[in-house]
C-alpha positions in Angstrom: 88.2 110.1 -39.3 91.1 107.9 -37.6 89.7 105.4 -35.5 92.2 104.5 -32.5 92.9 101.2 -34.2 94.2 102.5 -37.4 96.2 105.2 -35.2 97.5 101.8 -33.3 98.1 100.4 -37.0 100.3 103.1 -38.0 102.4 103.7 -35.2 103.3 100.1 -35.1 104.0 100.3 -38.8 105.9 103.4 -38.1 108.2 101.7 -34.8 108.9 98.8 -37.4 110.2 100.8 -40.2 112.7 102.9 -37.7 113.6 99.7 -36.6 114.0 98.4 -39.8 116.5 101.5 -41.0 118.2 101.0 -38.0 119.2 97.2 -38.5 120.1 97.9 -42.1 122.2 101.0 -40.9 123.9 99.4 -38.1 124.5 95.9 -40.0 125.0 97.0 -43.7 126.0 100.0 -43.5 122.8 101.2 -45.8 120.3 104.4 -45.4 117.7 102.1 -46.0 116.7 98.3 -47.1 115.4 98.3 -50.9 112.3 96.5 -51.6 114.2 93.7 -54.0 116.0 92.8 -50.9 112.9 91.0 -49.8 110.8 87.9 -50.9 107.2 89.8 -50.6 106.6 93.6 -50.2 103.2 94.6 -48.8 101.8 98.5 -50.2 99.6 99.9 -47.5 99.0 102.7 -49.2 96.3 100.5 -50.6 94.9 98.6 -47.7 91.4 100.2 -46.7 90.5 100.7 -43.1 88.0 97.9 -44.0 90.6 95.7 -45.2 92.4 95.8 -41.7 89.3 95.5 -39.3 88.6 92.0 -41.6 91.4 89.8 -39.4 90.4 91.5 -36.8 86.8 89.9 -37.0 88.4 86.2 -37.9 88.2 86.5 -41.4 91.5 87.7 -42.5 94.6 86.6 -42.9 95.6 86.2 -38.9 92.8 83.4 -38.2 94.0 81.3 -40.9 97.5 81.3 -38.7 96.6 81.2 -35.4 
């Protein structure tokens, strides 16, 4: 079951990538960006649920930048 964070999670993810095909659309003329365009491409096909709620609790990635 989808717990209202990970729903959160995924529509953000989902505004960014439209968002994303629009700029490269509008800029460049492209469908879409390809993936060696970029210095570092995340999979989040393979980030658990787990995974995410970790910087939410301080011990993932975010409290090391904030």
């Amino acid at each position: 079951m989808k717990t209202k964070y990970i729903r959160q999670i995924e529509n953000d993810i989902d505004q960014l990538d439209k968002e994303q095909r629009d700029f490269f659309k509008k800029v460049y003329g492209k469908k879409d960006a390809s993936p060696y365009e970029f210095d570092i491409v995340i999979n989040c096909d393979y980030i658990t649920e787990r995974k995410m709620r970790s910087s939410d609790s301080g011990r993932g990635p975010e409290s090391k930048i904030r």
